[in-house]
C-alpha positions in Angstrom: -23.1 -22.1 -25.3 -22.9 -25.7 -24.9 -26.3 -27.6 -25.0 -27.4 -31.0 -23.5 -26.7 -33.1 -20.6 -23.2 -33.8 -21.3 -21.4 -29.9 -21.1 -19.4 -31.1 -18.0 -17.2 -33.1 -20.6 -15.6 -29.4 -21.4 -14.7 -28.8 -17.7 -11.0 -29.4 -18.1 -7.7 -27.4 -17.1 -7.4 -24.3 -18.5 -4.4 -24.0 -22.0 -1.9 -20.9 -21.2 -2.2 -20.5 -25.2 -5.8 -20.9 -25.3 -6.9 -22.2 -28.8 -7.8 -20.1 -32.3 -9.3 -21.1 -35.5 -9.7 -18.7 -37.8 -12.7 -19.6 -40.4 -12.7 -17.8 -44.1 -15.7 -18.4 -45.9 -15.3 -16.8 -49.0 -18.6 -15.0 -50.7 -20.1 -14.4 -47.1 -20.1 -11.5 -45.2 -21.4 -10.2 -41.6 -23.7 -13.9 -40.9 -24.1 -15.1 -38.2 -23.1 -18.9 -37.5 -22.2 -21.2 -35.7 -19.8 -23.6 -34.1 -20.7 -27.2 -33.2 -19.4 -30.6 -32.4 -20.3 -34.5 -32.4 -21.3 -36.3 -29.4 -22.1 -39.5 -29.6 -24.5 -39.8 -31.9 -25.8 -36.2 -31.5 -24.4 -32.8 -31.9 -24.1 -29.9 -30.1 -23.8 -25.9 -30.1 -20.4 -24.9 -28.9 -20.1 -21.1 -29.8 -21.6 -18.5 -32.5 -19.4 -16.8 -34.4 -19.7 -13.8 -36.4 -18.2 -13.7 -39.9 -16.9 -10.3 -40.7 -17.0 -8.1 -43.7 -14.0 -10.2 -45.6 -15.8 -13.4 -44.6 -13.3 -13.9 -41.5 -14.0 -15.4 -37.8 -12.3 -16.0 -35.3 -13.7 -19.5 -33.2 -11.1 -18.7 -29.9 -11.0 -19.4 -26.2 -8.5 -19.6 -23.4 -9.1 -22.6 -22.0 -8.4 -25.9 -23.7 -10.7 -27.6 -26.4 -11.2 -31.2 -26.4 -10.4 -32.6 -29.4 -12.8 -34.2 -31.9 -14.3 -33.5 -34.7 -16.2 -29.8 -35.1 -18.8 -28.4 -37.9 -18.8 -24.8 -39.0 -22.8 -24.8 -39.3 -24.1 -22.0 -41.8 -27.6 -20.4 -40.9 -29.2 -22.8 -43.4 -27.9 -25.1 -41.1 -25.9 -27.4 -43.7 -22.3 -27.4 -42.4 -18.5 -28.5 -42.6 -16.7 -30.4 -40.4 -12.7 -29.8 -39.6 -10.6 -31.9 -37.0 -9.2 -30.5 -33.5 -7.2 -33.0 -32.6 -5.7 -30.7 -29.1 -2.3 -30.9 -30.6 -3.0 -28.3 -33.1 -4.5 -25.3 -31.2 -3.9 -22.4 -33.8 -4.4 -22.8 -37.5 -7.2 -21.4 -40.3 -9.3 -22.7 -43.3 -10.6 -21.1 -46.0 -13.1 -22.1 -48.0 -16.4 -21.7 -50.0 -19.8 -21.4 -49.2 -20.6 -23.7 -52.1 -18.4 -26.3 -51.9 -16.7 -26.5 -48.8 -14.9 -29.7 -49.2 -13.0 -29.1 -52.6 -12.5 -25.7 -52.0 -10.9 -25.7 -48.7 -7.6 -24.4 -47.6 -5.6 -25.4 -44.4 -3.0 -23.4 -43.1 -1.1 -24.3 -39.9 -2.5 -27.6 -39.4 -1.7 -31.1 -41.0 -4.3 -32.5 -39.4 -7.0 -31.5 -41.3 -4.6 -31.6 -44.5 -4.5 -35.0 -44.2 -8.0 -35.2 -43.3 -9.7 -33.3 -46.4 -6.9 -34.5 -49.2 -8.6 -38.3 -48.1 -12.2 -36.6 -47.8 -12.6 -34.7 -50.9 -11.0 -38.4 -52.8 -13.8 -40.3 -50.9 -16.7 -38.4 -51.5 -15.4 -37.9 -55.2 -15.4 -41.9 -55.4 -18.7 -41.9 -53.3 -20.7 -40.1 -56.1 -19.4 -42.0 -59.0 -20.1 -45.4 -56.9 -23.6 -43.9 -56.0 -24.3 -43.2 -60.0 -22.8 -46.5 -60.5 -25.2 -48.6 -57.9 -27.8 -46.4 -59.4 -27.3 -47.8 -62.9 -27.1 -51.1 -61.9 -29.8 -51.3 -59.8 -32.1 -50.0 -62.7 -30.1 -52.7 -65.3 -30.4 -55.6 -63.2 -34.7 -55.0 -63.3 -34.8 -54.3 -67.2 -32.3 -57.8 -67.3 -34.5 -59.7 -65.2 -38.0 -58.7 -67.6 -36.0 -59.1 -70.4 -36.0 -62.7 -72.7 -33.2 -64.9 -72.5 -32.0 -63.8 -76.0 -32.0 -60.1 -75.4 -30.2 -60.6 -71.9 -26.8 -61.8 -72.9 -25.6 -58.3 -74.0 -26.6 -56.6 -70.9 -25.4 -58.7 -68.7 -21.9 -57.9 -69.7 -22.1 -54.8 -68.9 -23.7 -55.5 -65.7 -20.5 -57.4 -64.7 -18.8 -54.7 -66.1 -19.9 -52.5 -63.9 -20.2 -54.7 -60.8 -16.2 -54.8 -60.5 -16.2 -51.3 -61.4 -17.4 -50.7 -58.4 -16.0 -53.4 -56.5 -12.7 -51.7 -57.2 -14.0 -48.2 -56.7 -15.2 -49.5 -52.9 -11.9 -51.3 -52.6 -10.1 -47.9 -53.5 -11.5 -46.1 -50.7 -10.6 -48.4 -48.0 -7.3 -48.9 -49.3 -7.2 -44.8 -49.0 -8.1 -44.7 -45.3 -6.1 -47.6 -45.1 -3.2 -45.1 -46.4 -4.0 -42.3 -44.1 -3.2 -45.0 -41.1 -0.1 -46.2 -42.6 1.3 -42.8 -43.5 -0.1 -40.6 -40.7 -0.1 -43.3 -37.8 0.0 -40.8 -34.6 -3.1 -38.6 -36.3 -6.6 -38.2 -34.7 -8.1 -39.1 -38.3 -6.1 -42.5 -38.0 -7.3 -43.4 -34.7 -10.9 -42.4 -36.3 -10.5 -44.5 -39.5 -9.1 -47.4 -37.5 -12.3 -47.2 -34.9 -14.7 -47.2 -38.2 -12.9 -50.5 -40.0 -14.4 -53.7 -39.1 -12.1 -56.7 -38.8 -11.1 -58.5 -41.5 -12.0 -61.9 -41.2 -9.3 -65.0 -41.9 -10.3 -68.2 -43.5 -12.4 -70.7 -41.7 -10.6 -73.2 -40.5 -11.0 -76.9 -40.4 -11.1 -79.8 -38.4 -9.1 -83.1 -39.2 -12.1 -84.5 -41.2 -12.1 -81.4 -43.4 -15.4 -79.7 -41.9 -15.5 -75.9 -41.7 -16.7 -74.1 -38.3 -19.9 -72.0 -39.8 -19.5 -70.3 -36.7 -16.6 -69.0 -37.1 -16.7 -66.0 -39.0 -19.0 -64.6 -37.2 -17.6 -65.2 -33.7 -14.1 -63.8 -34.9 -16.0 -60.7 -36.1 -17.6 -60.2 -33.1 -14.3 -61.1 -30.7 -12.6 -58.6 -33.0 -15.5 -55.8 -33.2 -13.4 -53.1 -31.0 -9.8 -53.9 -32.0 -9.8 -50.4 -33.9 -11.0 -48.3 -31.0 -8.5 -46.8 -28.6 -11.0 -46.6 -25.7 -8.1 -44.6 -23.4 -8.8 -41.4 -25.9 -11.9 -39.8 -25.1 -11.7 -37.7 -28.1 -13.4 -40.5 -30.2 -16.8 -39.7 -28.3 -16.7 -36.2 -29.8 -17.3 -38.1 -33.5 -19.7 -40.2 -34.8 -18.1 -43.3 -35.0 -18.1 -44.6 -31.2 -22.1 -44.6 -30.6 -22.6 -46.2 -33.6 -20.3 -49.1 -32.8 -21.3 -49.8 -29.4 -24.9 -50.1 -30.8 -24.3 -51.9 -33.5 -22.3 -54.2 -31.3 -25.7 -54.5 -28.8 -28.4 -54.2 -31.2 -26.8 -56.7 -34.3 -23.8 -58.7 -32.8 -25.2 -60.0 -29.4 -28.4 -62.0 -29.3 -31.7 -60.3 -27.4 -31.6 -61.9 -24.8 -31.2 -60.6 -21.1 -28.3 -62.4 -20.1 -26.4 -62.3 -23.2 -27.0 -58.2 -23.3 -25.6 -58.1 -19.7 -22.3 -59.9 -20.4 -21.9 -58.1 -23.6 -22.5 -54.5 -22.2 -19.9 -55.2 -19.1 -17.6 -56.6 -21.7 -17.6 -53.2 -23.9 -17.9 -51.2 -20.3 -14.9 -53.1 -19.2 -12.9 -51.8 -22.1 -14.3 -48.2 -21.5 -12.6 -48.0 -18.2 -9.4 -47.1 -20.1 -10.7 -43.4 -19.8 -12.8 -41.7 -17.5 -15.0 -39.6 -19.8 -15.6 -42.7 -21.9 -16.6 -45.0 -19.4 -19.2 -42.5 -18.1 -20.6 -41.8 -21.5 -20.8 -45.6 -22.1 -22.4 -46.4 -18.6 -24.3 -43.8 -19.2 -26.1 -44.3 -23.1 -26.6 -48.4 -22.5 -28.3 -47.7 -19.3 -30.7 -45.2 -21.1 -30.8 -47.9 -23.6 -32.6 -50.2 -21.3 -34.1 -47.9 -19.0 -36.5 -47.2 -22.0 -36.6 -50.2 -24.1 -39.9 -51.6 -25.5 -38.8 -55.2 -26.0 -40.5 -57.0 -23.2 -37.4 -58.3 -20.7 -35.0 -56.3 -21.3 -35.4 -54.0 -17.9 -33.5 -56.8 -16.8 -30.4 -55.6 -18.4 -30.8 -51.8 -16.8 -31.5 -53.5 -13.2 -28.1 -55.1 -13.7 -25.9 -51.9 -15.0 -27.6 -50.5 -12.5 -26.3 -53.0 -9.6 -22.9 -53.3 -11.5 -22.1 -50.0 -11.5 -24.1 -47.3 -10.0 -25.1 -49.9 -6.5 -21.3 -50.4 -6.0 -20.3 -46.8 -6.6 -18.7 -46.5 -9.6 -20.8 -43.8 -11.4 -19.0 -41.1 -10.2 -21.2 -38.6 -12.2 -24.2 -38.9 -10.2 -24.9 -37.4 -6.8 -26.4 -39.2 -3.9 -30.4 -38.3 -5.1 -29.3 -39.3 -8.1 -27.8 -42.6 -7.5 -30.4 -43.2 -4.7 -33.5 -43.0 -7.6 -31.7 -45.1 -10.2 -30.9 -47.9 -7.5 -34.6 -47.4 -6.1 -35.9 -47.9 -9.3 -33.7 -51.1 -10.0 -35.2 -52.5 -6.8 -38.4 -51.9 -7.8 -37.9 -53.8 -11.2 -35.8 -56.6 -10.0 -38.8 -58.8 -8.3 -40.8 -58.1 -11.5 -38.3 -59.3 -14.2 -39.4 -62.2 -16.7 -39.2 -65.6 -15.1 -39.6 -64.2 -11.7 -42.2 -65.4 -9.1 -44.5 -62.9 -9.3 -45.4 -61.0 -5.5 -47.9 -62.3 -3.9 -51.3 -60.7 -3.6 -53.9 -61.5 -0.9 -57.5 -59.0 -1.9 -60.8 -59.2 -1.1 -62.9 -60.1 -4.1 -66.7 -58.8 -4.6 -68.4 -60.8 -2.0 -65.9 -59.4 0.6 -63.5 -62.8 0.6 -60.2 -63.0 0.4 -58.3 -64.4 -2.7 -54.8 -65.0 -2.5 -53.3 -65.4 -5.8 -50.6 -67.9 -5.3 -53.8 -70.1 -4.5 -54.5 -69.9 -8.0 -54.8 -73.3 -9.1 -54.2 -72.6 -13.2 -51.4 -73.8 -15.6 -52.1 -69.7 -16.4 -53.3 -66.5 -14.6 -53.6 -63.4 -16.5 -53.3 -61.1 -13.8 -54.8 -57.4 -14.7 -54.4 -54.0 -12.9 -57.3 -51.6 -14.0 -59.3 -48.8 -13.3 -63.3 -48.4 -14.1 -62.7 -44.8 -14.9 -59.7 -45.1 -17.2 -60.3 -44.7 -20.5 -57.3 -47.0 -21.7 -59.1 -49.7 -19.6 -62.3 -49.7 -21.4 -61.0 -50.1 -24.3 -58.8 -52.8 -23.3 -61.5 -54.9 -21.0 -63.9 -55.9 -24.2 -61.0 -57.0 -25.5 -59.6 -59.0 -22.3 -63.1 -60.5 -22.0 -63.1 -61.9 -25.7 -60.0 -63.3 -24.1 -61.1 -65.1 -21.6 -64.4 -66.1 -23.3 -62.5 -68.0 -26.4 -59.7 -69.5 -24.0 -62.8 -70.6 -21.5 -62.2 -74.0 -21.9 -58.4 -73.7 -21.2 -56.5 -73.9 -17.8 -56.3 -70.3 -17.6 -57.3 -68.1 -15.0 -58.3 -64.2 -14.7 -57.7 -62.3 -11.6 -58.7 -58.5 -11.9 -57.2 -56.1 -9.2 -59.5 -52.9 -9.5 -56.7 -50.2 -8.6 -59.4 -47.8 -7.2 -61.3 -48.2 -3.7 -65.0 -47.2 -5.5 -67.0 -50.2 -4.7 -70.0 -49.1 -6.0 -68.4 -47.9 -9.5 -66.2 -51.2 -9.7 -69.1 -53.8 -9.2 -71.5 -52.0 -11.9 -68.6 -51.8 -14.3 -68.1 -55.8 -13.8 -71.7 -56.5 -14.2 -72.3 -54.2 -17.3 -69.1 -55.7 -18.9 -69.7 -59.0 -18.2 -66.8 -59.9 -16.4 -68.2 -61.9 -13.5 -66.6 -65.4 -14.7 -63.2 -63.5 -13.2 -61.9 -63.2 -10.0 -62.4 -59.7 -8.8 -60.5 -58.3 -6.4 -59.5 -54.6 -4.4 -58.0 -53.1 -1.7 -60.0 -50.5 0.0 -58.2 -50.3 3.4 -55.2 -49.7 1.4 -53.3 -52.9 2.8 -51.5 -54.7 0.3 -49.2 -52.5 -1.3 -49.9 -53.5 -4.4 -48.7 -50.4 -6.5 -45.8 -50.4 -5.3 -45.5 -54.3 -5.3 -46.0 -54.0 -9.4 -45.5 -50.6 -10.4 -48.7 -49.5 -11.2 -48.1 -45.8 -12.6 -51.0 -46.4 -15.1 -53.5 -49.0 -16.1 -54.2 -51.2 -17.1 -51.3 -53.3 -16.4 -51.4 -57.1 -17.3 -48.8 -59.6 -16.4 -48.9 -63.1 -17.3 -48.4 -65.6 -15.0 -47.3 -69.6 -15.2 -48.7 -72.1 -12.5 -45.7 -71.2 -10.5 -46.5 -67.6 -10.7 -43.5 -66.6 -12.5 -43.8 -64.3 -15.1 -44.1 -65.3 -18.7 -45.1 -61.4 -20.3 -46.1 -58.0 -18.5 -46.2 -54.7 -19.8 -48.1 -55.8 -22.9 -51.5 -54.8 -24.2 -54.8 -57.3 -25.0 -54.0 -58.3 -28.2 -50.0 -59.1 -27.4 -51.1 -60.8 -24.6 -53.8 -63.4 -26.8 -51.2 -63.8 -29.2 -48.7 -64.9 -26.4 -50.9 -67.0 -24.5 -52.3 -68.7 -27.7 -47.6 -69.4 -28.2 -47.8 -71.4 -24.2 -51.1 -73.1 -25.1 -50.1 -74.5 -27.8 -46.5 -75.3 -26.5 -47.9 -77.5 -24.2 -50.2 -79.1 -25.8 -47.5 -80.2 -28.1 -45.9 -81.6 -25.3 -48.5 -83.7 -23.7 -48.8 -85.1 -27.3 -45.3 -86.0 -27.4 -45.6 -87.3 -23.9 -48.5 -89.8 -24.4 -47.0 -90.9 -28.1 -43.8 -91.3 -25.8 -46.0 -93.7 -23.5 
């Protein structure tokens, strides 16, 4: 049975031949187990098997498997993994329980030759570079507390052993590198050529002899995805593709809103070379951003969101579905960082109204709370230490109570000491508010310039003095700079 949101990726045309791979496990006998396979960066139950009283199963099916890599996942849930590239739909391995890798035995499928003769060599060369890194990590402390008399010795033999494994971690790449070369048309190929990064040329130089620092990193990053064949949606069933596209987001692009939205259409572009992996990228950056907890970044979900689900494209989603998602971007878009913040006009404790564009304050924290909410009265002392130390400053607080209580809300003011704010609620439910800001909970702060854009929301008491003290003293720094100026 096939588990998670994404089982609609093995609704394809039925095979005439069906597919069969018949799994030995020597020195097991009548187990259950299981069949799985990578998604993303996640894997998932594809069938159980049963191993028989010689060890033998059968993992069969009449339909056709997408191809990617599969685990054979034994009840102590350590497993195997084994290549179905959809070329190959018949062939066995053999194997043992205790050592899977050296021990296995392919029949019927060069595939999976190819990729456990350069498996079992890699994770051979993996150990002894592991033991290697582990003695020279322990070396390089005893060299560094030792005098400079006692040093000289063992710092040969930490050179020693620094190119051996230089040349062990050169070995393995020029392995893969052989697998590709050798076995061009093979699954494993396309999957060593979509792990590789680039390699990076010499920096050039200008006619005065100056080097681009830049460079290396921008060719790295212009060059990131040259390994991946995005038309073959098999590389979604391994591990490689997540893992690229975030590292791509998350350590190549800069976190910033707009630099995340031209870098996410870029890699979405290139997706569009295959149905299945266009969806699944659409799909994984808009969750990305959906829940993110850096401050800003819905702006990145609002525009996926407009880029590809607004106009149509996600093809995956039915009406409700794409109706909600859009919804939601609307509701986000008007509350983004650096946008003018709605406007609210409430009537404050002495039954006046307050409009809070009227504001007249280089800042307005502007707070959504609730006298009964717990969150909120822990958050309030806080908020009035706040606005106590900063009293002196052009800042101003404008309180929305979010309940319609008046008797509750004006007690909790009072016992709190709050009254320097501005106070404000709306008990003949006119303004709109929660849907205006999004108020699902409280408290909610936002905080506003003196054009009532927003500088921070979503943020909690202590964030928000930290961030305020950032403007505060941004700007005095500027008037200083301006009257040294004059």
């Amino acid at each position: 049975m096939v588990i998670g949101i994404f089982a609609s990726a093995f609704a394809k045309a039925t095979h005439s031949d069906g597919y069969q791979v018949t799994i030995k496990i020597i020195g097991m006998a009548d187990t259950t187990c299981h069949i799985a396979y990578h998604y993303g960066n996640k894997q998932y139950y594809k069938d159980t098997v049963r191993l028989d009283a010689n060890g033998v199963t059968h993992f069969e099916g009449k339909g056709e498997l997408p191809g990617g890599i599969y685990l054979f996942v034994f009840p102590d849930k350590s497993y195997f993994e084994f290549i179905y590239s959809g070329d190959e739909t018949h062939f066995s391995l053999e194997t043992g329980r205790t050592d899977p890798v050296t021990q296995m035995k392919i029949t019927g499928s060069p595939e999976n030759e190819v990729f456990y003769g350069n498996l079992e060599y890699v994770n051979r060369s993996q150990n002894v570079l592991g033991s290697i890194n582990q003695w020279l990590t322990a070396n390089q402390k005893l060299a560094d507390s030792l005098g400079v008399d006692y040093r000289t010795g063992l710092k040969d033999s930490l050179d020693l052993m620094t190119e051996k494994a230089t040349t062990l971690s050169k070995n393995i790449q020029e392995s893969r590198m052989k697998v590709i070369e050798e076995h061009p048309n093979s699954f494993y190929a396309k999957v060593i050529n979509a792990m590789r990064d680039p390699e990076i040329p010499e920096t050039p130089v200008d006619e005065n002899g100056v080097a681009d620092s830049t460079f290396p990193y921008r060719y790295f990053k212009q060059h990131y995805f040259d390994g991946v064949d995005f038309s073959d949606d098999r590389i979604l069933r391994t591990p490689v593709y997540h893992n690229k596209v975030m590292h791509y987001m998350n350590k190549l692009t800069v976190t910033h809103p707009d630099s995340l939205c031209a870098a996410a259409n870029y890699i979405i572009g290139k997706a569009k070379a295959n149905k299945e992996v266009f969806k699944y990228t659409v799909i994984i950056l808009l969750n990305k951003y959906a829940n993110s907890k850096i401050m800003g970044l819905d702006a990145v979900y609002v525009c996926l969101v407009e880029n590809y689900y607004a106009t149509g494209q996600a093809y995956w989603a039915d009406s409700v579905q794409v109706f909600r998602i859009v919804d939601r971007a609307k509701t986000l878009k008007p509350l983004l960082i650096n946008k003018k913040a709605p406007n609210l006009i409430m009537m404050d404790i002495h039954k006046k109204w307050r409009e809070l564009y009227k504001i007249d304050a280089a800042y307005t924290v502007l707070i959504f709370w609730d006298p009964d909410c717990g969150h909120c009265k822990k958050a309030m002392p806080k908020l009035k230490r706040l606005s106590d130390r900063v009293l002196d400053e052009d800042v101003e607080f404008y309180g929305v109570c979010t309940e319609v209580e008046m008797d509750k809300w004006k007690k909790f003011i009072e016992e709190k000491g709050l009254q320097d704010w501005i106070h404000v609620a709306d008990p003949m439910h006119q303004t709109n508010f929660r849907s205006k800001y999004d108020i699902s909970s409280t408290p909610k702060i936002f905080l506003l310039d003196k054009d009532k854009k927003i500088k921070a929301k979503g943020i909690g008491a202590e964030q928000l003095g930290d961030i305020l003290d950032r403007y505060l003293q941004r700007d005095k720094e500027k008037k200083e700079k301006e009257q040294e100026s004059d």
